[in-house]
Legacy VTK file of the C-alpha trace (Angstrom):
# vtk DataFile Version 3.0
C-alpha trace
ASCII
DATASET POLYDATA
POINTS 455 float
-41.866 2.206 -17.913
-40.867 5.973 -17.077
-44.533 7.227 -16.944
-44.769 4.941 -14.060
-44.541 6.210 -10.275
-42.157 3.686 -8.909
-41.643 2.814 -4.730
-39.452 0.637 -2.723
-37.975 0.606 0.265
-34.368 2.299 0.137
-32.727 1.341 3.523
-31.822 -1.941 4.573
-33.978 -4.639 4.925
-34.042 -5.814 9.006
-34.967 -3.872 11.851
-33.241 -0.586 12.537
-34.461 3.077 14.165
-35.573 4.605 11.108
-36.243 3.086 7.745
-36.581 5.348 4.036
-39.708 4.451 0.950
-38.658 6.391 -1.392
-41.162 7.171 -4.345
-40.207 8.625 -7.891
-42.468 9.516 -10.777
-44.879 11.809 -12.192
-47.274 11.054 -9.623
-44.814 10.908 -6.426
-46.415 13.713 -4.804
-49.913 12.678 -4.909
-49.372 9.141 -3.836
-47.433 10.429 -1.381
-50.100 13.055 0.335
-52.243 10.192 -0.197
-50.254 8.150 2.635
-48.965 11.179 4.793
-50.393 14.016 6.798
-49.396 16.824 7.890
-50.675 20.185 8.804
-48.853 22.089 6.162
-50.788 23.731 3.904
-48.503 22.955 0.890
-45.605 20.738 0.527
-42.823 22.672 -0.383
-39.726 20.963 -2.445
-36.370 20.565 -0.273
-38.397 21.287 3.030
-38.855 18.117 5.560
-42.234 17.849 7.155
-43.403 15.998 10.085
-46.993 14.023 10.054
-48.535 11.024 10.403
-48.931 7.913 7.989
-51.422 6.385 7.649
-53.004 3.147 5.932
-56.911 2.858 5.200
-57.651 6.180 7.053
-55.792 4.728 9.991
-52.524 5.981 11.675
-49.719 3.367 11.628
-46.704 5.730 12.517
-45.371 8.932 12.301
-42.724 10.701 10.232
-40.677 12.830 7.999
-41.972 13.499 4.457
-39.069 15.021 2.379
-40.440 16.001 -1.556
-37.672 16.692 -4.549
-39.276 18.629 -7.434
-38.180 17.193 -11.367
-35.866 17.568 -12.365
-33.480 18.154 -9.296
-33.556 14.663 -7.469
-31.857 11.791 -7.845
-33.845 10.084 -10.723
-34.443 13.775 -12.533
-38.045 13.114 -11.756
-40.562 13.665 -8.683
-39.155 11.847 -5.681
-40.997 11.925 -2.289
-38.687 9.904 0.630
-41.001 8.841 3.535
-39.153 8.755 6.804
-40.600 6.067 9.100
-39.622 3.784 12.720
-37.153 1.495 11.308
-39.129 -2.228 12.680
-39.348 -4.285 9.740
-43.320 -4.872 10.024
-44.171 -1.051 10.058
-41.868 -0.526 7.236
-43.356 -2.647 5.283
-46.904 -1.698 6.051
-45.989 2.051 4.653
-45.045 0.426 1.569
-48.141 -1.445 1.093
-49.510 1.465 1.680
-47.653 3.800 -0.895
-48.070 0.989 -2.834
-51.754 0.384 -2.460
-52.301 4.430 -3.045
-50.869 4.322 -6.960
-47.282 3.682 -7.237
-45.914 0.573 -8.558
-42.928 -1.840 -6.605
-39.523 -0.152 -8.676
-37.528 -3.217 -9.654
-33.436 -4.249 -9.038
-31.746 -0.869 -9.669
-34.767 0.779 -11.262
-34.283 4.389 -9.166
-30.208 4.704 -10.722
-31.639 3.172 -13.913
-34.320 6.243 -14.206
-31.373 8.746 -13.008
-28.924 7.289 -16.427
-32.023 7.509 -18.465
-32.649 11.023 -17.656
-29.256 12.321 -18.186
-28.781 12.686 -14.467
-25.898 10.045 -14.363
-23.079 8.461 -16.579
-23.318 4.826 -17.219
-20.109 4.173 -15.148
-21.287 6.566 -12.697
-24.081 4.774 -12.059
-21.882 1.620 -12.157
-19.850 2.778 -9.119
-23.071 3.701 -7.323
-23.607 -0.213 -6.627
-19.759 -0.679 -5.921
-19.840 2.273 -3.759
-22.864 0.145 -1.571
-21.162 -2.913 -2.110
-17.372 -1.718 -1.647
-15.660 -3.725 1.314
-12.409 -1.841 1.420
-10.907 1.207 1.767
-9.613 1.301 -1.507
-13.200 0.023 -3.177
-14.796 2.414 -1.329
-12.155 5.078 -2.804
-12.249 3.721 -6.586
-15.915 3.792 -6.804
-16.883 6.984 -4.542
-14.042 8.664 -7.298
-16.176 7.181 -10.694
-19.111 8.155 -8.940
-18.408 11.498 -8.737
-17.606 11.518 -12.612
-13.581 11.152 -12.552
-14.024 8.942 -15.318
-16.698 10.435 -16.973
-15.125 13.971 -17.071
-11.802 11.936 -18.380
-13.404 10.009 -21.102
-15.691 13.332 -22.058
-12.084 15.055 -22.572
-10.967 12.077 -25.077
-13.976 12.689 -26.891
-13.810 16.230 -27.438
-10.608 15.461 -28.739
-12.085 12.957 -31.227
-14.614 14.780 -32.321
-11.983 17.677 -33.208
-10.304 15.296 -35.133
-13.325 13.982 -36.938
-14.687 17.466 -38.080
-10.654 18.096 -39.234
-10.798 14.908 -41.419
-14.480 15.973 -42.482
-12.975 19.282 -43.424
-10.571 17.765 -46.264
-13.470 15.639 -47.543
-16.243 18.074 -47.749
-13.418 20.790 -49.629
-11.094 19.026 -51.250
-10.173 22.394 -53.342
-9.446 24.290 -50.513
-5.159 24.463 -49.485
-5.886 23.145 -46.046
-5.063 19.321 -46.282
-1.605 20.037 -44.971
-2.143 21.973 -41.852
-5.178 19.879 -41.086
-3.271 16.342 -41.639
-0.257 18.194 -39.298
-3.066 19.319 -36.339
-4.286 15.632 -36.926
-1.499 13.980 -36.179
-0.586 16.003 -32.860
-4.035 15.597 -31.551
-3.999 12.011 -32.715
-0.744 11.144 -30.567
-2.450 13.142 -27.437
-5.099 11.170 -27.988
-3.348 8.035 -28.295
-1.515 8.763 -25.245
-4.138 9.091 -22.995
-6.372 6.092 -24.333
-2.812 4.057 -23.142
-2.774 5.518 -19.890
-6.609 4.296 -19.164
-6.287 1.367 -20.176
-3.036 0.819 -18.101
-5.398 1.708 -15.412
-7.112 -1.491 -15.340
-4.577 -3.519 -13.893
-4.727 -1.218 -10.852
-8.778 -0.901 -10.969
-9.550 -4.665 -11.324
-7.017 -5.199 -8.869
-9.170 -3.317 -6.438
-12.540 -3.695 -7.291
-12.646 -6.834 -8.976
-9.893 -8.622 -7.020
-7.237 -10.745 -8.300
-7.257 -15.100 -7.788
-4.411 -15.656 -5.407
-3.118 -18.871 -4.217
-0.601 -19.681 -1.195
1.381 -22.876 -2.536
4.147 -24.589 -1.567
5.617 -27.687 0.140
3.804 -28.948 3.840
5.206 -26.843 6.748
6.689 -24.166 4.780
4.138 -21.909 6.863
1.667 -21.336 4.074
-1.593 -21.440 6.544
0.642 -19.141 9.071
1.116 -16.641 6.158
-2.506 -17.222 5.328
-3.540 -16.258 8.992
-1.144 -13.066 9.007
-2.670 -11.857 5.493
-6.162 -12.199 7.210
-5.177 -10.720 10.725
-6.863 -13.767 12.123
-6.413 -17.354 13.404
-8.334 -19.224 10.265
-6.420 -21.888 9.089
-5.094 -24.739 11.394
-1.464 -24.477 12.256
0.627 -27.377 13.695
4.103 -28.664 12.912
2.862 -32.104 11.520
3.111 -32.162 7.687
-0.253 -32.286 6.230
-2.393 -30.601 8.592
-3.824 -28.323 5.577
-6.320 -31.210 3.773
-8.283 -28.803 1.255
-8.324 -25.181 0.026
-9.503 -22.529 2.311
-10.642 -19.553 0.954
-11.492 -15.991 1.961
-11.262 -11.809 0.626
-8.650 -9.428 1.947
-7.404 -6.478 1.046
-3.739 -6.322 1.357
-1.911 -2.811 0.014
-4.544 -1.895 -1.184
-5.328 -5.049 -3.619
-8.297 -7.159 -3.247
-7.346 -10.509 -3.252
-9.384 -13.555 -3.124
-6.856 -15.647 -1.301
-6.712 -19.310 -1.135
-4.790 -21.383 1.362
-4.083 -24.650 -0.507
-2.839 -28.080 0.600
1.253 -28.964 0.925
1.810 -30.259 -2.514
3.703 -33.396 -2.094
3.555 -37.220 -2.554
1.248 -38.988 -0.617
-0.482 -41.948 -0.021
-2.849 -40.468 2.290
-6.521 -40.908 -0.001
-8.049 -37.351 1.808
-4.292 -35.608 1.230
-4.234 -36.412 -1.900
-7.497 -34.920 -3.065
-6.010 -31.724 -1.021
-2.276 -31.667 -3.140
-4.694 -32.983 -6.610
-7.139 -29.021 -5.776
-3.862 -27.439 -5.188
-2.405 -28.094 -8.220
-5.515 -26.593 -9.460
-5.709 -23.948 -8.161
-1.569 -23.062 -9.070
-2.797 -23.561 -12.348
-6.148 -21.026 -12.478
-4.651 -18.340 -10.169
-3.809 -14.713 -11.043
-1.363 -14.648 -8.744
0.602 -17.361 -6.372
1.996 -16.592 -3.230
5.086 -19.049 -3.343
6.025 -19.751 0.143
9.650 -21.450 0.702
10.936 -22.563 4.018
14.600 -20.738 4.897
15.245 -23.180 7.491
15.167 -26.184 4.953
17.392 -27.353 2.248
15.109 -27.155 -0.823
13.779 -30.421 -2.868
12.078 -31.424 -5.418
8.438 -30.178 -4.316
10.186 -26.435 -3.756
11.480 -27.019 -7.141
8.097 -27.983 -8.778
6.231 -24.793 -6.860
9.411 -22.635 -8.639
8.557 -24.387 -12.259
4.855 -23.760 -12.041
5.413 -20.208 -11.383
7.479 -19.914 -14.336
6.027 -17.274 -16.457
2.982 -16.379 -14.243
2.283 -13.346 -11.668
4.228 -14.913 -8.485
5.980 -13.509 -5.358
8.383 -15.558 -3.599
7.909 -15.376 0.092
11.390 -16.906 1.808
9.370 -17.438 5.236
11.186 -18.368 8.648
13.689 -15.925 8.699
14.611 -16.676 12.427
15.475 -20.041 11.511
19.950 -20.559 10.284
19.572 -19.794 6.594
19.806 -23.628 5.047
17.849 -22.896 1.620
21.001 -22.864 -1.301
22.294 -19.568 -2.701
22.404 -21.202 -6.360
18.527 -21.504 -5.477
17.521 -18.361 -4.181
18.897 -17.214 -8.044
16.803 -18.925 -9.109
13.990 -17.737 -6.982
14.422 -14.364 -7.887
14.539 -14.497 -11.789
11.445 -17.189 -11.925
9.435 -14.352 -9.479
8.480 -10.915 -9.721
9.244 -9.756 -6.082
10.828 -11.678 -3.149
10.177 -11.079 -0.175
11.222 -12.014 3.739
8.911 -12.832 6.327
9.042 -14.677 9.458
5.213 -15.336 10.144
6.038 -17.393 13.722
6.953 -12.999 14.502
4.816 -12.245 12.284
7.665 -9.990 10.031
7.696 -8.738 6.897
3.941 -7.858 6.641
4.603 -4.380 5.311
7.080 -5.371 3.040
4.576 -8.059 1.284
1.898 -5.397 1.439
4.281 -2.913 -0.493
5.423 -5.530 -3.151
1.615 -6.488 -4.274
0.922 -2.724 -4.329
3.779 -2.033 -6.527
3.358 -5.223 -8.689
-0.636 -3.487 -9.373
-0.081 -0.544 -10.341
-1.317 0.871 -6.982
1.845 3.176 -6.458
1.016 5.117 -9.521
-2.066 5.826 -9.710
-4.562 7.957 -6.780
-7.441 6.305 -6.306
-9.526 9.242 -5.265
-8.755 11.485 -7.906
-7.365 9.724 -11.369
-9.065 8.274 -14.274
-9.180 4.698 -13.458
-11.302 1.985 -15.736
-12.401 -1.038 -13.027
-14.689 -3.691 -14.866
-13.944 -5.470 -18.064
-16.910 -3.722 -20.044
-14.949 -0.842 -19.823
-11.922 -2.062 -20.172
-13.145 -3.868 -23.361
-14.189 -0.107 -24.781
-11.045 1.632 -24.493
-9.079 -1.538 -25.662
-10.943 -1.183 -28.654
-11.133 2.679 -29.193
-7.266 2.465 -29.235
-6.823 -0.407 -31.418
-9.212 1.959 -33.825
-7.379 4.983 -32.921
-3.923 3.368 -33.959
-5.604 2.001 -37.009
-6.510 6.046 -37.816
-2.969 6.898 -36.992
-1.408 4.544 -39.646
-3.544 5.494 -42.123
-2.839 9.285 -41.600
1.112 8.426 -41.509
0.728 6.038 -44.938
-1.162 9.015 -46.666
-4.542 7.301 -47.415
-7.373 8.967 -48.263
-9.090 11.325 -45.439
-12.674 9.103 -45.417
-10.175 5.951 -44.535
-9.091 7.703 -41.382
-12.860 9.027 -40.628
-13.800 5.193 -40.597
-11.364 4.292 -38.079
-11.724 7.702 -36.056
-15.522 7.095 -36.159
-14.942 3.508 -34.977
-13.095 4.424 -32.119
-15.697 7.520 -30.813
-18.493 4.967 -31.189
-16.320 2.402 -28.653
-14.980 5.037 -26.355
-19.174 5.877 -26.209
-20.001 2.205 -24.735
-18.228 3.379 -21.429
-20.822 6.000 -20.553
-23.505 4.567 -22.375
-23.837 6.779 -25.278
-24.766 3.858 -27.919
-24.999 0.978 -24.891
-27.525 -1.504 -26.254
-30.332 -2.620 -23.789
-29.523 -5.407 -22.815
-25.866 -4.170 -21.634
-27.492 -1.423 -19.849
-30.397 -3.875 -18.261
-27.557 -6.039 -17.136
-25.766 -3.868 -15.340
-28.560 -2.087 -13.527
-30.295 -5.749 -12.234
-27.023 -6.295 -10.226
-28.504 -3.498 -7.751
-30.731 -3.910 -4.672
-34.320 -2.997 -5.010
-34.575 0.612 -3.578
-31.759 1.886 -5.201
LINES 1 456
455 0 1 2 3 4 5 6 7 8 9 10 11 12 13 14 15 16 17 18 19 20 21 22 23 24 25 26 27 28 29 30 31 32 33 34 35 36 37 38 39 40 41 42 43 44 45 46 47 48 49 50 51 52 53 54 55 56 57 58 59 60 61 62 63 64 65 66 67 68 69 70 71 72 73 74 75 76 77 78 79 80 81 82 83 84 85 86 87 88 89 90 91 92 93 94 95 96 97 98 99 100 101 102 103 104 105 106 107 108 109 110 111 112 113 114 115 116 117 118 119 120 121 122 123 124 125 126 127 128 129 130 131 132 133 134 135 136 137 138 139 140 141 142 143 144 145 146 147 148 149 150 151 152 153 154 155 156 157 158 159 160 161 162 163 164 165 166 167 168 169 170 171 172 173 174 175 176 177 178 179 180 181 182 183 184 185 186 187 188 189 190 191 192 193 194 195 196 197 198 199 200 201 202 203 204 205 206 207 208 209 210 211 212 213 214 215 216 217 218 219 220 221 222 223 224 225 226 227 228 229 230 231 232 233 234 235 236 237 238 239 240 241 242 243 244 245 246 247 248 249 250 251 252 253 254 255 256 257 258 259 260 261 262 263 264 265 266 267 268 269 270 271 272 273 274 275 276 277 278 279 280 281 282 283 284 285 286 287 288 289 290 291 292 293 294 295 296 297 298 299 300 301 302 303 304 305 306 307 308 309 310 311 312 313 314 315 316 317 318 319 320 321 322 323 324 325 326 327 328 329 330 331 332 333 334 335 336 337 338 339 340 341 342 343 344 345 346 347 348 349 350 351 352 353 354 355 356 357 358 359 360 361 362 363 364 365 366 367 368 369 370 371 372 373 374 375 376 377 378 379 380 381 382 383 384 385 386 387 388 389 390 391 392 393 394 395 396 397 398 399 400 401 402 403 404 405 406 407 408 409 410 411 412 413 414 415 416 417 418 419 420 421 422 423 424 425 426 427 428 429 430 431 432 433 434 435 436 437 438 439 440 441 442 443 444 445 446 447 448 449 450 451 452 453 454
């Protein structure tokens, strides 16, 4: 409830040399001279003073005291930050204190949540906030820091200014129907229609690049034992993970771990050599690497140079068919025994091939490039374009534009102007949901209890 005063602690939980409560709410102040002294005779807002907190009267520690006057802070209400030691017992005890002195423990996300409410942030702004905290990249940490700021935001706010141009043209035929404007307006319609349309393309093109990154895509390293698929799984990483020997077999189930590799998240999974075996533990490996072919965005098909290919190489090549799938030709220092008539093949079954000798560990920069390119990554700059990244928003704009072509066809058939306002209201009402103009509750409550408490 907003007419609560709210406190948590904002920094990380664990011992460290200073530690942040942070307190928002009508009452923030008072609670907050309540806990901390300090010889000033009045607290000024934007001013950091130095005192002593205390608990029951008593002094525990001593600190900074930093107060943000409504409505510029964070939240857009009263916010008081408490600077204390960072030990995890005597950060604690100031909370108990704050907490014990009127405010109330803020829940999951409930600090952001107050700053969306009160107009002080965008719903995807406040979305990238927590992937901004959370980001484990570069490129996450790029992506969100960019939404946060209100790339997005500003972008979609343009498309709706647009919309709501076109709306108050189509209201204009309706509302005078005896006036000689239908023509011009239907003509300014369509051009701001097809800018419109345009743009609503280009974001959600942008998804394949922003899920990419902040999402991650499914990847799986498959192909026939020795080919070097654990080898190409250690080179991805930059680490010695996976077992490597020459005997066939070694890999027994999937291994899996997150790495970021041009630019693309990918949750990568080193798989079994799919084969025919007898072996009862092999088997259950090549039996969760077919799986895992099967439920993968993308597959990493790794084919031995140095080998005439057989039927298992030809089974990887089928399953590919008609998926996301590089072709990595590995051992490239070995005498080229792999057919021509097969590398054809190769190359029109897969996206991108590409040449790597992971024994010298080659052809890195090459792979990097190729799942950069295949993403979108190439195209688009993370720090400064429009970029959609979760599939709530992606879900908006798909549906804004299917409403927004549905408006187009009705203005190019000639239909009636209140048959194009349905549509044209439709789509203003879905382009909304990304910034939370009409987001229900439980949308917004969902997104907000993915957050730490304190932030």
């Amino acid at each position: 409830m907003l007419n609560e005063t709210i406190a948590a602690i904002s920094t990380a939980h664990g011992k460290g040399g200073v530690a942040i409560i942070r307190i928002s709410g009508d009452n923030a102040l008072l609670v907050a001279k309540r806990v901390f002294s300090t010889k000033a005779n009045d607290i000024e807002p934007r001013r950091c003073y130095f005192g002593s907190i205390l608990r029951d009267n008593d002094i525990i520690d001593t600190g900074i005291l930093t107060y943000y006057k409504a409505p510029a802070s964070f939240t857009g209400e009263d916010v008081c930050e408490i600077c204390c030691h960072g030990g995890i017992y005597v950060t604690q005890a100031v909370l108990e204190s704050v907490l014990s002195s009127g405010a109330k423990m803020a829940g999951a996300g409930e600090f952001t949540k107050r700053a969306y409410i009160n107009g002080k942030l965008t719903l995807s702004s406040a979305e990238a906030i927590g992937n901004v905290i959370d980001a484990k990249t570069d490129s996450q940490l790029r992506l969100s820091s960019s939404v946060a700021r209100g790339v997005l935001s500003s972008k979609v706010a343009d498309i709706r200014e647009k919309m709501i141009a076109l709306i108050s043209q189509a209201y204009a035929t309706v509302d005078y129907p005896d006036e000689d404007i239908e023509e011009a307006t239907r003509e300014q319609m369509e051009n701001t229609l097809n800018l419109v349309l345009r743009e609503l393309e280009i974001l959600k093109k942008s998804y394949r690049a922003g899920k990419a990154v902040c999402e991650g895509i499914k990847t799986a390293i498959v192909g026939k034992p020795n080919a070097g698929k654990s080898s190409l799984y250690n080179m991805l990483l930059g680490e010695e993970v996976a077992i490597v020997t020459d005997i066939a077999g070694t890999t027994r189930d999937v291994i899996e771990h997150t790495v970021s590799v041009g630019g693309v998240t990918l949750n990568l999974a080193d798989t079994a050599g799919i084969r025919h075996s007898l072996d009862t533990v092999e088997k259950i490996g090549i039996e969760r690497a077919r799986q895992k072919l099967d439920s993968s965005e993308l597959l990493l098909c790794v084919f031995d140079q140095g080998q005439e290919e057989n039927e298992e190489d030809e089974y990887i090549l089928d399953s590919a068919l008609g998926k996301c799938a590089i072709a990595i030709i590995n051992k490239i220092d070995t005498p080229p025994r792999i057919s021509q008539k097969f590398l054809e093949k190769i190359k029109s079954t897969c996206q991108r091939t590409v040449y790597v000798s992971t024994k010298n560990q080659e052809g890195y920069e090459e792979l990097a490039s190729s799942i950069s390119d295949l993403y979108d990554l190439g195209e688009i700059d993370l720090s400064n374009d429009a970029v959609i990244s979760n599939a709530r928003q992606f879900s908006s704009v798909s549906l804004a534009l299917d409403d927004a072509k549905e408006a187009q066809e009705a203005l190019s058939l000639g239909q009636t102007p209140d048959i194009v306002l349905f549509a044209l209201e439709k789509a203003l009402a879905n382009l909304d949901m990304i910034d939370g103009r009409v987001a229900g509750e439980e949308i917004v409550n969902a997104i907000f209890s993915r957050f730490c408490v304190g932030k």
